[in-house]
N, C-alpha and C positions, 0 to 999 in steps of 0.2 A: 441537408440543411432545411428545414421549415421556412416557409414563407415569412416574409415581412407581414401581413396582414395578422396571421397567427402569434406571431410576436409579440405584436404589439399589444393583440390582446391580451395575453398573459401577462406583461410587466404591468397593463392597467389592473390588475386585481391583486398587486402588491400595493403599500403602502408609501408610495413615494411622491412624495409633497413640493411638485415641482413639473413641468410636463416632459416629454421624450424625445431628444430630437436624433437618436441612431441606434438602432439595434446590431450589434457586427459581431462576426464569428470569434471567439476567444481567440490568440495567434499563439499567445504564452502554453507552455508545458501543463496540460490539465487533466492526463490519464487518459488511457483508453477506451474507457467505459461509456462516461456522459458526456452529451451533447454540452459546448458552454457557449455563453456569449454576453458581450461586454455592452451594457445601456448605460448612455451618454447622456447627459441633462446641460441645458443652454448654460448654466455657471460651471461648467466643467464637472460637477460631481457624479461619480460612476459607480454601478453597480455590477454585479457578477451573477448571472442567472444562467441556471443549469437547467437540463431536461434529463429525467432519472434514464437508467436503462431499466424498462421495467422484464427484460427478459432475461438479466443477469439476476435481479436481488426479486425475491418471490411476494414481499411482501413492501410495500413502498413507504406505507403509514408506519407501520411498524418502525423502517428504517429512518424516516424522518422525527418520531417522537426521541429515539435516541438522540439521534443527531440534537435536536433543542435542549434536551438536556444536558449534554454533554458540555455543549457551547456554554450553554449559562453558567453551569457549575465552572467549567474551568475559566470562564473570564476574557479576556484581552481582547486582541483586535477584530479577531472570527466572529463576526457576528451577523445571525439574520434577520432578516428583515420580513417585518410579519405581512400578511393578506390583509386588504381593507376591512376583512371579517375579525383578525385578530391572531389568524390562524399561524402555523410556522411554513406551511406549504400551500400551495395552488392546485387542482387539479385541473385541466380545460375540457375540454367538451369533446376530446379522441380517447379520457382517459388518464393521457399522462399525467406524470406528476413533478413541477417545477418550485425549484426553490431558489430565494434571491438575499445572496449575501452583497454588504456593503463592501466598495471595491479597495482593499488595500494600499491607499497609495503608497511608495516608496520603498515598495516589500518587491522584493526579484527572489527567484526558484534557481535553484542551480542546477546544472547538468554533471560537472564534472566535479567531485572532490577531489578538493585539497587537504593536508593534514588537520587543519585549522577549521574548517567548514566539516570534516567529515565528525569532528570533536563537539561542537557546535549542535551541530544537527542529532547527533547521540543525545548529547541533553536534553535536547529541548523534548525528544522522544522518554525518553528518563524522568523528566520534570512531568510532563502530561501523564503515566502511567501512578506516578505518587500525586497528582492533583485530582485521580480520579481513584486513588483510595479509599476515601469517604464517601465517596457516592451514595446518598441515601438510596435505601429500598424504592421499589423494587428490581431485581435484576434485569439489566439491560437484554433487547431482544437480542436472537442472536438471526443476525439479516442473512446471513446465507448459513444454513446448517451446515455441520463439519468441514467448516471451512478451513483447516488448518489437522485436519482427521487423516495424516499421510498414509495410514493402510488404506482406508477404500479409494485415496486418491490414488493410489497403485492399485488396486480394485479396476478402477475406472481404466485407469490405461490398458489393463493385459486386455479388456474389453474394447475398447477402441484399436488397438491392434487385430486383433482375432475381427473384430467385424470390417475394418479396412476401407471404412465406407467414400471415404475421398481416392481411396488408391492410390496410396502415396507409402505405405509401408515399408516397401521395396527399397524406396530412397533414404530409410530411415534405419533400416537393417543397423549398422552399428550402433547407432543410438539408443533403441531398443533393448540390444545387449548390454550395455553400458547399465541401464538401469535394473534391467534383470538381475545384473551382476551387483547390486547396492543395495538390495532391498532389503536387507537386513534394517539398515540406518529408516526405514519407515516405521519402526512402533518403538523407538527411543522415547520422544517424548510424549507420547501415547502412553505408555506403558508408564511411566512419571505420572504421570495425572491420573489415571487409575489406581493408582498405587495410594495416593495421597501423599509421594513424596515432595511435588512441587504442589503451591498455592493456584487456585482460580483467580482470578485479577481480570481489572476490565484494559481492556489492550487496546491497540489501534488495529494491528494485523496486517497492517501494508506501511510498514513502516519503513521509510526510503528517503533517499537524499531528496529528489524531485515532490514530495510531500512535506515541506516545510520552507517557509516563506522567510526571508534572510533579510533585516535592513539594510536598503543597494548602500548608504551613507557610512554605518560604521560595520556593515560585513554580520551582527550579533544577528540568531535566530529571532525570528517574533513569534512564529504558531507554528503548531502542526495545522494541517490541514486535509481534506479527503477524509471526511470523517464517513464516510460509508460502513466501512466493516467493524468499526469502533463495538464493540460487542463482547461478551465473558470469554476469556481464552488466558494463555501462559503468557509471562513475561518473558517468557523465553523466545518465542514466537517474536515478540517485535525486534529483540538482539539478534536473531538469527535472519531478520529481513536485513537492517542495519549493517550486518556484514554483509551479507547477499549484494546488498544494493552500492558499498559505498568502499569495499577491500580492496580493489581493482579499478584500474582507470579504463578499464576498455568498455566498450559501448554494448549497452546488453544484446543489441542481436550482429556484434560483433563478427564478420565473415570470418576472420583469421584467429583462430583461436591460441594460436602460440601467442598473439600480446595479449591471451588473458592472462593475468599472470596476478598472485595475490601479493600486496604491498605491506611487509608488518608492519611499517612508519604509519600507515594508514589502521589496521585494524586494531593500532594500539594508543590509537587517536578515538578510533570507536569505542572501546572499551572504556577506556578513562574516564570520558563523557558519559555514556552510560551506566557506570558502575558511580560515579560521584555524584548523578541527578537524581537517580533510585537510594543512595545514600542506604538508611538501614531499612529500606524496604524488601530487600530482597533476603532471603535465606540460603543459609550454607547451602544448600543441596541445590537451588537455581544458579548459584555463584561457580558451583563444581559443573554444571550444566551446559553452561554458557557456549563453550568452544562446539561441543556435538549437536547443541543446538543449531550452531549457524550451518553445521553439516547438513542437520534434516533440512531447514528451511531450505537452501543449495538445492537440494535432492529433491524437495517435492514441487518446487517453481520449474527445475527441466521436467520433472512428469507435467507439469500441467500445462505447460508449452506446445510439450511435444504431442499432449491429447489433442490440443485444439489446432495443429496445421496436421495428426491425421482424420480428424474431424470434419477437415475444411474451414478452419480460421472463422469458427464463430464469437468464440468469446471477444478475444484481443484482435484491434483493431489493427491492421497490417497495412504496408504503404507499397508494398510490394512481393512479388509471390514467394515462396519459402521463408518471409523474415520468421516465423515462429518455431521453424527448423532452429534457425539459424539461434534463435532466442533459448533453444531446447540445449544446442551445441555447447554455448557458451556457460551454461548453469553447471554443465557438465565438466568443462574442464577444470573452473572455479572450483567446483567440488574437488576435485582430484588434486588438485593445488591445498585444498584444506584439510586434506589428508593425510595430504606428505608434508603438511606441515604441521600437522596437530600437537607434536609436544610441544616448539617452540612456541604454539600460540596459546597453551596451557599455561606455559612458566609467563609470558605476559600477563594474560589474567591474575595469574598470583600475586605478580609486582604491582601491578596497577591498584 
């Protein structure tokens, strides 16, 4: 946590017309990555100021110029708030780089889907993908290179294995095999997008329940939000977080992996929503894609788990020791669930 003195300096070289009276740690659900925290002003009005990770995304300007873009093109409540210079981001004086959105009031994040919320949230993810169709030139950066590139992310793992460098392999011995034994399902959609059978489109790429903001009053999505990886990728990609994130009621770094368990009431609540927010954006060959899509994504979120607790838990931030085992486990059973259940969840896609 940065000092109060630090703080406060950086909210003073945002634009807010009014003076400070608390800077406090975000409590709400806000990703793993960046630093957040909520500034309070004497008439109650609040703002939401992040501090970037600048050792996850490589280039932070880059990442922020999307980001203002983005925002303004698609409109509604997400909005930032510029630098007294005019800017969309702040840098201070160690480097970092901070940005400050207005705080949403009446907006709550969800934890756990319900039928209804997980339909909801589909859309709203649907709707942002076709509001950012038009996107004038030029192409959006893309903030973490192959970020969604599941060969070399299995690349990466047999390398994080063989080097072993936290010494934890050993404990992971099944899990390992588990992916060894998949990795066919890594150049699916790879091999799609080479091909020129699915479209480039600009995507969100962490697309998930806990990324979009719900009015607490009548339950309806307002935004997506966590526009970080917002960058050129498949629409597939964001359908296959979508299920990843929202087909199962168990908790991502769930110890007991028999209640993972996939729900079709639920994945055909994602679908719907997805498939009627994209409306005729999508093409036959993403719409046939859809179901092994949510395969790969499944499959490449337990490698990238499982890289970073044998890495030693640098990327995702942990609250306690093995949760990214435990986060690698569950991606894995999920998978196996969407396996054994691939036709039925084929012929939904059809109906829906």
């Amino acid at each position: 946590m940065e000092r109060p003195t630090v703080l406060n300096d950086v909210v003073a070289r945002f634009a807010i017309d009014a003076p400070v009276v608390a800077v406090e740690p975000f409590s709400g659900p806000a990703g793993h990555i960046n630093a957040s925290y909520v500034v309070t002003t004497p008439r109650g009005g609040r703002f939401f100021l992040q501090r970037l990770n600048r050792h996850v995304f490589p280039d932070l300007d880059a990442l922020m110029e999307n980001v203002a873009r983005v925002t303004r093109h698609v409109g509604g409540p997400l909005r930032l708030v510029p630098t007294r210079e005019g800017l969309a981001w702040a840098r201070d004086d160690q480097g970092d780089v901070w940005r400050l959105y207005g705080f949403i009031e009446g907006a709550v994040a969800r934890t756990m889907a319900s039928a209804a919320d997980a339909e909801r949230a589909a859309r709203a993810f649907g709707a942002f993908q076709r509001a950012l169709a038009d996107l004038p030139a030029p192409r959006l950066h893309e903030t973490i290179p192959h970020f969604h590139d599941t060969p070399r992310r299995l690349e990466s793992f047999e390398c994080a294995v063989q080097r072993d460098s936290a010494g934890r392999a050993a404990e992971a011995r099944k899990e390992i095999a588990q992916v060894q034994g998949r990795r066919e399902l890594a150049a699916v959609l790879v091999k799609a997008a080479a091909s020129g059978t699915v479209p480039e489109r600009i995507v969100h790429n962490d697309a998930k329940l806990a990324n979009v903001l719900f009015d607490a009053a009548s339950g309806e999505a307002l935004c997506v939000v966590d526009l970080d990886t917002v960058m050129p990728g498949l629409a597939l990609f964001d359908f296959g977080d979508l299920v990843r994130s929202m087909a199962t009621r168990a908790a991502e770094d769930e110890r007991d992996t028999s209640r993972v368990r996939l729900e079709p009431e639920l994945f055909e609540s994602i679908a719907r929503g997805y498939v009627v927010a994209t409306r005729e954006l999508l093409t036959p060959a993403e719409r046939e894609l859809l179901v092994p899509a949510a395969q790969v994504i499944v499959f490449e979120q337990a490698v990238r788990f499982l890289i970073d607790h044998l890495e030693g838990d640098r990327y995702y931030r942990i609250a306690r020791p093995g949760q990214n085992l435990d986060r690698g486990r569950t991606q894995l059973a999920l998978l196996d669930a969407l396996l054994a259940a691939e036709r039925a969840l084929q012929q939904i896609v059809t109906r829906v």
